[in-house]
C-alpha positions in Angstrom: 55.8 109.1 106.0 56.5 105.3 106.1 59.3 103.6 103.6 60.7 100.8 102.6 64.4 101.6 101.9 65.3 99.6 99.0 69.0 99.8 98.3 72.2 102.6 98.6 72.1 105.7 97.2 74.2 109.3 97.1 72.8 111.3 100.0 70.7 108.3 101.9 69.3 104.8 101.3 66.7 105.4 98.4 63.0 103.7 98.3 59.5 104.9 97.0 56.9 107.6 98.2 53.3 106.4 98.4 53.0 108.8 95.5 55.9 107.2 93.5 58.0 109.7 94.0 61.7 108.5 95.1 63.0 109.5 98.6 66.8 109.7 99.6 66.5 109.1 103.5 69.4 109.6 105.5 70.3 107.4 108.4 68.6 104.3 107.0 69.7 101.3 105.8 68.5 98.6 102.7 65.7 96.6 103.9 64.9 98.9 106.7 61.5 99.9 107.4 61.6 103.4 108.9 59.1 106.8 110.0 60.7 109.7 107.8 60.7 113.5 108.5 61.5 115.2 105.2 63.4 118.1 104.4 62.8 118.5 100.7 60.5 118.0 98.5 60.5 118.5 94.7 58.4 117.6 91.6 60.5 114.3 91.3 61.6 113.4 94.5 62.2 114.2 98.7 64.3 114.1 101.1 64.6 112.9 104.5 65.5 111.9 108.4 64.8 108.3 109.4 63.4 110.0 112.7 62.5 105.9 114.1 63.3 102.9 112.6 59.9 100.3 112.7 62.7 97.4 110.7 66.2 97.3 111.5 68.8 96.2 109.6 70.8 93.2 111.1 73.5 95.6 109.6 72.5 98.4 111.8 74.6 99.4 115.1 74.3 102.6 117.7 76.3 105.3 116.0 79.9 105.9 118.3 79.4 109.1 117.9 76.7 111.2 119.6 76.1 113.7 116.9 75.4 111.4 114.5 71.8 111.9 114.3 69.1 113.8 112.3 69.5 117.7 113.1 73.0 116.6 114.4 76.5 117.0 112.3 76.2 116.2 108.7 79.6 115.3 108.4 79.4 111.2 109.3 76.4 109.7 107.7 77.2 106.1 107.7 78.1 105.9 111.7 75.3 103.8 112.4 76.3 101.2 109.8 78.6 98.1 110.0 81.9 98.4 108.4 81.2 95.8 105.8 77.7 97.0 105.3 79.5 100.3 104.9 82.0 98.6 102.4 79.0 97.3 100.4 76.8 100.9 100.4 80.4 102.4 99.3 81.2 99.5 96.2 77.7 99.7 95.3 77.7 104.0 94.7 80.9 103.3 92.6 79.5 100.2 90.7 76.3 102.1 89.7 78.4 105.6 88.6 80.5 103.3 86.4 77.9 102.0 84.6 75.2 105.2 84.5 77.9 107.9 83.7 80.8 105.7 82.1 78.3 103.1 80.3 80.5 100.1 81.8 79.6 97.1 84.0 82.5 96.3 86.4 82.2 94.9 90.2 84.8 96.6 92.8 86.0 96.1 96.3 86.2 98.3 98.4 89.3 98.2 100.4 89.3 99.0 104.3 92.0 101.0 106.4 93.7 98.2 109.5 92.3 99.5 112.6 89.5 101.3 113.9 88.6 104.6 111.8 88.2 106.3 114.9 90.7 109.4 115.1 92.0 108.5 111.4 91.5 112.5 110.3 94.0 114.7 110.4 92.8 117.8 109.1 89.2 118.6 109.9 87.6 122.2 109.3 85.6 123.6 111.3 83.0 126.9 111.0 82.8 129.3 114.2 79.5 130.1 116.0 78.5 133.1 117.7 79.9 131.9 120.8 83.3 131.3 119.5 83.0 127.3 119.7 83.7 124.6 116.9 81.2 123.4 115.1 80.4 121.6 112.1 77.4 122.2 109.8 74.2 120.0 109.4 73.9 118.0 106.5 72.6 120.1 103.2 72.5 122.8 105.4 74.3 126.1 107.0 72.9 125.5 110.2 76.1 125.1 113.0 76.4 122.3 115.4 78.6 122.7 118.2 80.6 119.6 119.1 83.2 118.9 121.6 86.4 116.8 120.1 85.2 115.1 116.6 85.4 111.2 116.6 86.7 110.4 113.8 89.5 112.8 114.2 93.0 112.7 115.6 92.4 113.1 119.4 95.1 115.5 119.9 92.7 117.7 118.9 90.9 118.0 121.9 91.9 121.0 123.8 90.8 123.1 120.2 87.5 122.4 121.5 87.9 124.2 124.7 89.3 127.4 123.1 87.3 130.0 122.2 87.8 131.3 118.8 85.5 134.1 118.3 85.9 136.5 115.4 87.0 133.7 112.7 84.9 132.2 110.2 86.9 128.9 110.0 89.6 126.9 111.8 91.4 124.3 109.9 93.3 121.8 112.9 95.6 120.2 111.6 97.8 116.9 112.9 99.9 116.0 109.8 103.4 114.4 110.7 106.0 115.2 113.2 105.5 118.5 115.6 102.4 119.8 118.0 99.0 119.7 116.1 97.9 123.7 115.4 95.2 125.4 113.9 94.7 128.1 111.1 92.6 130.3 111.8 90.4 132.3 109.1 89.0 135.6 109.6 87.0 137.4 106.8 87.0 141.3 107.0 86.4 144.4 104.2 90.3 144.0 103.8 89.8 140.3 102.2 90.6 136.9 103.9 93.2 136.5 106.4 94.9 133.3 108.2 96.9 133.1 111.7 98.3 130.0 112.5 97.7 129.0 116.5 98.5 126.8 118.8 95.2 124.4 120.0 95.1 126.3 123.1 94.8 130.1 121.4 98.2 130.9 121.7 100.1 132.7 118.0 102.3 130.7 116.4 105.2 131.7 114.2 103.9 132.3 110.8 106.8 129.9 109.2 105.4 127.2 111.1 105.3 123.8 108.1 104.4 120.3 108.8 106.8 117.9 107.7 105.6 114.0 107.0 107.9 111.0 106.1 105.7 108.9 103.7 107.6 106.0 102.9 111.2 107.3 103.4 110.1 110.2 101.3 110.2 113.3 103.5 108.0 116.7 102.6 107.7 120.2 103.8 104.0 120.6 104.4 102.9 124.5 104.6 99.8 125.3 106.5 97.5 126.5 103.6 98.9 123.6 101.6 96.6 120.5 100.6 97.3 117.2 102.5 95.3 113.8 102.1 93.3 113.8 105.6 93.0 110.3 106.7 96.7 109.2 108.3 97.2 106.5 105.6 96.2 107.9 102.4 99.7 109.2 101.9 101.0 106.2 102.1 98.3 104.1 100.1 98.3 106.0 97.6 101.7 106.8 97.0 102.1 103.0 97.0 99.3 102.0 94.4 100.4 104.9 92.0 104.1 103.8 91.8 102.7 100.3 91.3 100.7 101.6 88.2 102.9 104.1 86.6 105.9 101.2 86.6 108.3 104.1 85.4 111.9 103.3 84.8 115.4 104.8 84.6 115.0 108.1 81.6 111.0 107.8 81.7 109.3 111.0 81.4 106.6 111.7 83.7 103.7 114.8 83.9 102.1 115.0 87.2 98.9 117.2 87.1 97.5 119.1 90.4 101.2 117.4 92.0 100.4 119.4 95.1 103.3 119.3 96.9 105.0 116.5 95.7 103.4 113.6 97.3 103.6 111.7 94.1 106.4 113.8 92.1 109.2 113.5 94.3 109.3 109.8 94.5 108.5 109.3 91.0 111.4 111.7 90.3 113.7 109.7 92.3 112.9 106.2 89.9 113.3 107.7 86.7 116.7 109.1 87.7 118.3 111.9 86.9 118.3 110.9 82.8 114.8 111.4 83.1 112.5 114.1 83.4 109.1 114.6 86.1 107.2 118.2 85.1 104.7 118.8 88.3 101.7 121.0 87.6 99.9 122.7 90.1 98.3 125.9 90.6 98.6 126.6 94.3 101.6 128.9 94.9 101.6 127.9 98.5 102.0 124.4 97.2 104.5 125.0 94.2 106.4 126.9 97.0 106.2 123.7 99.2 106.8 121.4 96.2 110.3 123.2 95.4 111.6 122.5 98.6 110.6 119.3 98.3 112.7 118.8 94.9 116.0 120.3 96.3 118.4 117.8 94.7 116.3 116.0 92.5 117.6 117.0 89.0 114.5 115.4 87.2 112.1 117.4 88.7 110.4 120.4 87.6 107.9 122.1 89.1 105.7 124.3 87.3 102.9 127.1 88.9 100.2 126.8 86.2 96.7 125.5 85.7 95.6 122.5 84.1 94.3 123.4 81.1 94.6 122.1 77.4 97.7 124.8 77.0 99.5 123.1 79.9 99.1 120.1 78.6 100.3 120.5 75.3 103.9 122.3 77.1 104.3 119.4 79.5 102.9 115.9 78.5 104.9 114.4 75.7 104.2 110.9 73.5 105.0 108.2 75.1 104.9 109.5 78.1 103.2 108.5 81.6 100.7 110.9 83.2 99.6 111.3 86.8 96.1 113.2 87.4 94.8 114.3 91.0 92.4 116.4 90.8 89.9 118.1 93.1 86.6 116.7 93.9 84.7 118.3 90.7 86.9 116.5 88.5 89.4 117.3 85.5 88.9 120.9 84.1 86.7 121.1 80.6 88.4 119.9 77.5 91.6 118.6 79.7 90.6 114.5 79.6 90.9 115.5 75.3 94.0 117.4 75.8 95.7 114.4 77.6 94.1 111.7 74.9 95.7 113.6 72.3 99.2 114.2 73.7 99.2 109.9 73.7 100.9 109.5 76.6 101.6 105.6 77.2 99.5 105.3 80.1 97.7 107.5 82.8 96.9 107.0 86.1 93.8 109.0 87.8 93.8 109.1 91.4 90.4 111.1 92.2 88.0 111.6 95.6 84.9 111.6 94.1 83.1 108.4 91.6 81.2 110.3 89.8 83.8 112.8 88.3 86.0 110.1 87.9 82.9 108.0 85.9 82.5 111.5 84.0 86.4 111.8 83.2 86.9 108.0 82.4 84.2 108.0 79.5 86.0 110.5 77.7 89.2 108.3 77.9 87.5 105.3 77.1 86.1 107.4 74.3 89.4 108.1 72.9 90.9 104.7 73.3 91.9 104.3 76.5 91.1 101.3 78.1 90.5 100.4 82.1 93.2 98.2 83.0 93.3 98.5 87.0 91.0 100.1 89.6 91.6 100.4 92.9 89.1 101.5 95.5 89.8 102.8 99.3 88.3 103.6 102.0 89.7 106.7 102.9 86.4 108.5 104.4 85.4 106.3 106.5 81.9 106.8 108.2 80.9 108.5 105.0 79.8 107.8 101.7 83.1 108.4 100.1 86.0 106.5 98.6 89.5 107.7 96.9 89.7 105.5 93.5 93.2 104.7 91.5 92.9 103.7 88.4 95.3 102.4 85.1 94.3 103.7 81.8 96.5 102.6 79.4 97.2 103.9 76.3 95.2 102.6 72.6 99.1 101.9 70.9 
């Protein structure tokens, strides 16, 4: 069918069906005119390819990369936009999950990465098809495409491309800090799950292989099945803006919740001194394991292996206190935004991946008395509909 994309939307540019339903059309752009091939169709709405474009977008530009197409990799799906129009598409998602899910009206910016996002990524995962070659999957779908070295990755990458890796489900390349980028490998088998860590090329690496990253004099132990933010400066961003917010001093008391390995803890537990007191949270052992490295020294710092649940909470966030939360993309755990409220810490700051959890998880702060004093908005995914959001939520007292 024929549309008229209208404006930005989560999974495509959004405009009418002849029959009213609405369509989500990937590859498009507001204002364009384009021939769709769907891919779903419900009650309420479809879902679609712009297969040829009849109106371009003056915003429109030939995707760098040459799977970024329908049937291609789903991974990218703003490649064939402008960086500001891609700046606008990503401001615009955020604006309208702050004000359907949170209930409040409040314009952001969207702030771009110096430099040309191309080979920003360092960690991509990748599936493994029949023929032992990396490949990424189609969007909203299992179906494997098999690329040669990704574009928006880190370009030492490359020879993983050439390497066959038959017999594993998944290989997570990674190029984080100092040393020779390497792989883990995944293989599934009756046994369970099992990882082996290799070189790009094939070759078996020691299985005590680590990363290790200076982010802003701050240097961290890194283990491979550890989480690590993907694009090169999100460490560093991030660290930054959440030292800005929490504005801890000498003897403040901190909770970090999913620390991770530290990224956040460690310098946070060097401000507040040793008369103070940091309590990390995270429920990864491979990253608590990585995390107590990381402390050796700091006196302040306490890292705990737990979940984040309302128990936790109560045990490790005091009044008065200051709270860090990072969670995954599906947002804080049920009943933990309450928890937090009612421990009345003095202020919180939410670092999160994803605008609508965030939107979901700020209402219930805002519910409790909480207000929105800062928000801070990165792009961190770029070529994709996704930003990383900071934000200041200080205390009702």
């Amino acid at each position: 069918m024929t549309v008229r994309v209208e404006r930005p939307a989560t999974g495509g540019g959004v405009g009418r069906a002849e029959d009213g339903r609405v369509i989500f059309v990937r590859h498009s752009l507001p204002g364009e005119l384009v021939r769709v091939a769907l891919s779903e169709s419900t009650a309420s709405f479809y879902r679609g390819d712009a297969v040829e474009v009849l109106e371009a977008s003056p915003e429109r530009l030939a995707p760098p990369c040459p799977y970024a197409h329908p049937t291609g990799c789903g991974g990218c799906d703003l490649q064939h936009a402008s960086r500001s129009a891609q700046l606008t598409w990503k401001a615009s998602l955020v604006e309208e999950h702050l004000r359907r899910i949170a209930g409040i009206d409040r314009s952001v910016e969207v702030m771009a990465m110096p430099g040309s996002a191309r080979g920003t990524r360092t960690r991509l995962r990748c599936a493994v098809d029949e023929n032992g070659h990396l490949s990424l999957r189609q969007a909203r779908s299992h179906d494997l495409v098999a690329i040669d070295p990704c574009w928006i990755a880190d370009p030492s990458f490359a020879p993983a491309f050439n390497t066959s890796w038959w017999g594993n489900s998944e290989v997570e390349l990674r190029a984080i800090g100092e040393g020779a980028p390497f792989a883990v490998a995944q293989r599934l088998s009756e046994r369970g799950t099992t990882y082996e860590l290799r070189g790009l090329s094939g070759a078996t690496l020691d299985p005590a292989t680590q990363s290790r990253v200076n982010v802003a004099g701050h240097v961290y132990c890194v283990g491979p099945l550890s989480f690590w933010q993907a694009h090169r400066d999100a460490p560093g961003v991030l660290l930054d803006t959440v030292l800005e917010f929490t504005r801890t001093e000498k003897g403040d008391e901190v909770t970090d919740l999913y620390s991770g390995v530290g990224l956040f803890s460690v310098p946070l537990a060097r401000a507040v001194g040793p008369s103070g007191r940091v309590t990390a949270v995270e429920s990864s052992p491979f990253a608590v394991r990585d995390a107590r490295v990381n402390a050796q020294g700091l006196k302040a710092l306490k890292v705990r292996e737990w979940s984040v649940t309302p128990r936790s909470i109560n045990d490790t966030v005091r009044e008065n206190a200051i709270v860090v939360v990072d969670p995954p993309r599906h947002g804080l755990a049920k009943g933990v935004a309450a928890s937090i409220a009612r421990r009345s810490p003095r202020r919180v700051v939410y670092v999160s991946c994803d605008a609508a959890t965030f939107a979901r998880d700020l209402k219930e702060f805002l519910g409790s008395g909480f207000g929105l004093s800062d928000l801070r908005v990165f792009d961190l995914f770029p070529m994709t509909e996704h930003v990383e959001l900071v934000a200041l939520l200080d205390s009702p007292a």
